[in-house]
Structure formats: C-alpha cells, structure tokens
C-alpha positions in Angstrom: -14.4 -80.8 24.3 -11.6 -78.6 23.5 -11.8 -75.2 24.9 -11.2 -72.1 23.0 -8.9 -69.4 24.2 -10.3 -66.0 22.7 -7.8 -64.7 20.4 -6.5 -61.5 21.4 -6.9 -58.3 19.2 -3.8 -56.9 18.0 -2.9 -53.3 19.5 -3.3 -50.8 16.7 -0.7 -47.5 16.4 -2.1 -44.2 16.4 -2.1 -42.8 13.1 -0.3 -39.7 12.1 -2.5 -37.0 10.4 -2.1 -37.9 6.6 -0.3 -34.9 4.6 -2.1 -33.6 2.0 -0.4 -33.6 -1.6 0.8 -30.3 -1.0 2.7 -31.3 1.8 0.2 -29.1 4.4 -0.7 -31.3 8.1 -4.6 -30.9 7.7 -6.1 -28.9 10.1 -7.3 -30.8 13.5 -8.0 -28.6 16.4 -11.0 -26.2 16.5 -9.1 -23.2 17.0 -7.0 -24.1 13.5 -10.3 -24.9 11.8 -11.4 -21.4 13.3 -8.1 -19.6 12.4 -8.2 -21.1 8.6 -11.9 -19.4 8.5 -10.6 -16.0 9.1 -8.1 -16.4 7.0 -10.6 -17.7 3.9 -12.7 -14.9 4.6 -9.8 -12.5 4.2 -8.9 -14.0 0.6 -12.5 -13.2 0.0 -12.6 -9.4 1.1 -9.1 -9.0 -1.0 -10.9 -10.2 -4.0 -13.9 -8.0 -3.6 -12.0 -4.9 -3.7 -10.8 -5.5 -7.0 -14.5 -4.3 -8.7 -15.2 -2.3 -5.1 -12.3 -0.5 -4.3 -12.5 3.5 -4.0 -11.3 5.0 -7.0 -7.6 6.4 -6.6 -6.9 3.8 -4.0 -4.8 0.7 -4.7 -4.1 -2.6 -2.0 -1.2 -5.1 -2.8 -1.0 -7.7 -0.3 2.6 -8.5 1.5 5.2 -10.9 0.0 5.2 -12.1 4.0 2.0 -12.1 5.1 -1.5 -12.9 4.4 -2.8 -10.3 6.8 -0.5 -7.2 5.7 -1.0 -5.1 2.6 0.4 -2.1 0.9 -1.4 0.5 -0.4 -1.0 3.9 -2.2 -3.8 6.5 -2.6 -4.4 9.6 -5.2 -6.0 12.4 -4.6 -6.9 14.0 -7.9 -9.2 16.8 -6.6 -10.5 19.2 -3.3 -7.4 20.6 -0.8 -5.3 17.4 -0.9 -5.2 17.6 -4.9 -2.3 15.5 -6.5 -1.4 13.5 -3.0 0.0 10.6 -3.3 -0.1 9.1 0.0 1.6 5.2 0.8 0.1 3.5 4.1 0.1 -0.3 5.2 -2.7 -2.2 6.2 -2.2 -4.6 9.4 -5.1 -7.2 10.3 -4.9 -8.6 13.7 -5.1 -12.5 13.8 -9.0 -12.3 15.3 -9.9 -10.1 12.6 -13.3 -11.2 11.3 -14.4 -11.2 15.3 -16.3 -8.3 16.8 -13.9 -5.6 17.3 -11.0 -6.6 15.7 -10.0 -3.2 13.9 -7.7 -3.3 11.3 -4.6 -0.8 11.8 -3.8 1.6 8.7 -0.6 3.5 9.0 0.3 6.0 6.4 4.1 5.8 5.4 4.9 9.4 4.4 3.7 12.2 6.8 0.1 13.2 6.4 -1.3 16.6 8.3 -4.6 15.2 9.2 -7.4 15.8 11.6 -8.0 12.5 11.7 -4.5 10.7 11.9 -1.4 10.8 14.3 1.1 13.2 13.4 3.7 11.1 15.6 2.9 7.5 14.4 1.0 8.0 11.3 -2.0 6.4 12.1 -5.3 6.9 11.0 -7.7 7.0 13.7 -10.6 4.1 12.8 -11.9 3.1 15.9 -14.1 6.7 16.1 -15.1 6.9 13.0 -15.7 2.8 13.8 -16.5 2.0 17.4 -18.0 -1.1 17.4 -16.3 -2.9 14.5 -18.9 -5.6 13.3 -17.4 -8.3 10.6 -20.5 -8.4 9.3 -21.0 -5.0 8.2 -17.5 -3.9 8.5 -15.0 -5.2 5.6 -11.7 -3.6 4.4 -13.0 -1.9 1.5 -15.3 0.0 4.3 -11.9 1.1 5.8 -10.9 1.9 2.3 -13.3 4.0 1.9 -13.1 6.1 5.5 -9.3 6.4 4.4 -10.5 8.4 1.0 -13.2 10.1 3.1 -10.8 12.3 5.2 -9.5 14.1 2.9 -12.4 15.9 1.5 -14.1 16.6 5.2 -14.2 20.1 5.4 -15.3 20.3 9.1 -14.6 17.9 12.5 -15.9 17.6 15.3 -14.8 17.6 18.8 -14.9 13.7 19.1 -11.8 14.0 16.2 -8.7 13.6 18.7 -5.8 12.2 16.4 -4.5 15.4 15.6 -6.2 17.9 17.9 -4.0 21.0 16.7 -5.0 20.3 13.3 -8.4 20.1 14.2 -8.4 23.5 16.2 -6.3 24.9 13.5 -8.8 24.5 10.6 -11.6 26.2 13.2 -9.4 28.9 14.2 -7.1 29.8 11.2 -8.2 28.0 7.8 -6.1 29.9 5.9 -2.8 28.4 8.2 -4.3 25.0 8.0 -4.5 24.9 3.9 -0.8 26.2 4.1 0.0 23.1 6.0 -2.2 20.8 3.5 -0.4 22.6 0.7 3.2 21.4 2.7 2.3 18.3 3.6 1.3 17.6 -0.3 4.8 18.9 -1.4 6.0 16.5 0.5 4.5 13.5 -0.5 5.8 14.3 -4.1 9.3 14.7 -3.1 9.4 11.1 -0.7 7.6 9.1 -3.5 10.7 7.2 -4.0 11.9 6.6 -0.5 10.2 3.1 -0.7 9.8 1.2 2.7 11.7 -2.0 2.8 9.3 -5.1 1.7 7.1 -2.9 0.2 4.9 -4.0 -2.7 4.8 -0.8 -4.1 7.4 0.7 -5.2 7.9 4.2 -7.2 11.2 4.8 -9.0 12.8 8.1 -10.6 12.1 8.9 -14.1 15.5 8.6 -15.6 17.1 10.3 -19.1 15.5 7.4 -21.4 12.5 7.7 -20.4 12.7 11.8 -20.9 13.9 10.8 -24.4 11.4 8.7 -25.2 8.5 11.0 -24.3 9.5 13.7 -25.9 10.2 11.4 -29.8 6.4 10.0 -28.9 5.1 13.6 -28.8 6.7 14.3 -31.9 6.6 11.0 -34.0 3.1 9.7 -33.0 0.9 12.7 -33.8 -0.7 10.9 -36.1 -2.3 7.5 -35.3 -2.9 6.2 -38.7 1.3 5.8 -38.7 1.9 4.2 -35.7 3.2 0.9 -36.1 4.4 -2.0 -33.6 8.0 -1.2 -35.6 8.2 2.7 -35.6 7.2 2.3 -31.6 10.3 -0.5 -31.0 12.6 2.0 -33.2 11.6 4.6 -30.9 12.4 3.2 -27.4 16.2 1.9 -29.1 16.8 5.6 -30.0 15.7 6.7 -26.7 17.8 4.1 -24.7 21.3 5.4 -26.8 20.7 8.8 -26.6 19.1 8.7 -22.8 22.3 6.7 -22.1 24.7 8.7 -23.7 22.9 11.7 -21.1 23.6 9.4 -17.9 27.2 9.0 -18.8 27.6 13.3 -19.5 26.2 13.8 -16.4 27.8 11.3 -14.8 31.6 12.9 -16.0 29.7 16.7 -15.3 29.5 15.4 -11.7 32.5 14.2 -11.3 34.2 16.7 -12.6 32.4 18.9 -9.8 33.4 16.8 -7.0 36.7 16.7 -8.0 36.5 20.8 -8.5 35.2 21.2 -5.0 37.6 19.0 -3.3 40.4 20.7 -4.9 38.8 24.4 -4.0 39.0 22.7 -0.1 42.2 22.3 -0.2 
C-alpha cells in the first residue's frame, strides 16, 4: 500500500481592508467605529435646527470641519435691539460624551454678564454644569446664547464678566450706556468678516442705492410688476450706480492729490 503524504495547505496573505467605492478605508477599530458615531450624531443635531433653531439665529457649518460652525444672531427687540452679533461654534472631538461642552465664541465684542470681555466667550458650563448628550444638544446652546440677552438680572454665580454684572446692580443707567456702545459697534464691524468664515456681510454699494430707490418708485403698484420691468430696473441701476462709483472714485482722488500737494 502506498502511503499518502498529507498535502499541505497553502499559506493565505492577509487581506487589505477593501476600499469602498468612494475611495474611504472602512472603519476597523472600535474607537473609529466610536468616533464615526459622534460624528453621525452631529449631522443629525445640524439637521434638527433647521425647523428648531431660535428665531433670529442662524448656524452654517465650516468649509473645514465638520465640528466648527458659523453663526450670526439678531436681536430685533429688549436692550440689545438691532444687534447683530457673529460667534463660532467649536465641538470638541468627544462631544456627544458626558461633559463634552461645546465652546461658542462671539467674533465682534459683546458687553455681557455672561461672556468674557477678553476672549469673547460665552460662559456655558454655569448655565450647563453637567453637560448630558442626552438632554443637552446644540440647539439647547442655541438657545442659552439668545437667552442672555434679554436677562434682566444675574446672579452671583455669573463670573464671565463680573464688572458687568456689578455694573447692572449698581448703576443700570451706565450699564445700558455700555449695551447701547457695544450695539453701535456691532453695526459698524459687520463687514470685517473673519477669514474662513461662512458668513459673510458686504457693503451696500451705489447699485444697489439705485436700485432701491427705482423699486420704491416704479413698483407701487403690484398689478404692473412684470419679470421685464424688474430686469429693466436692475440694468438702469447698474449704469447709473456705476457711473456714481467712477465720480467718486475721480472726487477721491482728486482729494488725495489736493492734500498731498497742501503737504508740500
């Protein structure tokens, strides 16, 4: 009888994670699978807001990241009346664990009780000291943020801007000058946008002056407005706002040009 040597299994390569048709290495270790979760759950909270949101405040997320966001807020009414305030929304990478704040900073300077006149930072772990991702989501943040500016009174636990805090006990009538300053301001650096940032205001320039004022006067009447008369309208307003850019443009120069020769 013949014996049989056993054949021998052939030795098989490890494979290599298959890439998905998007090109993406699919997610292996628990801590990615963990990772990818939060992230998910962020997509989710972002979509929410957009039937949730606090009126007068608007989120854009970041060209950059998936966890930083742009936001502008209006104030339409109480002391902070016509505000327009721009802040940035960070989430750490454990946000959507316990205690894993997000950090809102506001862009433009905001005198505040309840945020940092040095950094601009609004103060949310008081008002939030146990963050719970089960209760706590960012339109809950959202809504603290509107929140602040109608409190009329804080307590002593409110330590982000303790002067303005002992201000609005001690001299109300200095603190709404303040207020009043501070929502001056936010008019006149509207247009200083941040670099990155997703929302962006511009100057109103001489068309658009133009074209306001030939809406107010040709569209009184609704029954004559036509798709044709409105497209007339923004050509005239584009020559003639134009033609004002390139006056002032000559009146400047002719200025510089005066005061340099006044130096000398």
């Amino acid at each position: 009888m013949s014996s049989k040597t056993p054949s021998k299994t052939p030795s098989r390569t490890p494979r290599t994670p298959r890439r998905s048709s998007s090109g993406r290495t699919p997610i292996t270790s628990e801590a990615d699978r963990e990772q990818a979760l939060r992230d998910y759950k962020v997509t989710i909270e972002y979509k929410h807001l957009k039937q949730h949101s606090p009126s007068g405040v608007y989120l854009i997320p970041s060209l950059n990241s998936l966890r930083s966001f742009h936001g502008v807020i209006f104030l339409r009414r109480g002391l902070y009346t016509n505000a327009i305030f721009k802040f940035t929304v960070e989430l750490p990478p454990e946000y959507n664990d316990a205690n894993a704040w997000p950090r809102i900073v506001f862009s433009n300077n905001v005198y505040n009780p309840h945020v940092n006149p040095e950094t601009g930072e609004l103060d949310v772990q008081t008002a939030y000291p146990n963050w719970d991702p089960h209760r706590h989501y960012l339109v809950t943040v959202l809504t603290y943020l509107k929140k602040i500016f109608y409190m009329k009174t804080f307590g002593d636990n409110v330590v982000a801007n303790v002067e303005a805090r002992d201000l609005s006990r001690s001299d109300p009538a200095m603190y709404r000058k303040n207020v009043e300053k501070c929502v001056k301001e936010s008019s006149r650096s509207l247009t200083l946008n941040d670099p990155g940032c997703t929302i962006k205001f511009i100057e109103e320039n001489a068309c658009h002056e133009v074209l306001k004022m030939k809406m107010k006067d040709k569209l009184r009447d609704p029954a004559t407005i036509s798709r044709g008369l409105i497209l007339d309208l923004i050509k005239e307003a584009k020559a003639e706002g134009e033609k004002k850019i390139k006056e002032k443009e000559v009146e400047n120069a002719e200025l510089k040009d005066n005061s340099i020769e006044t130096a000398t």
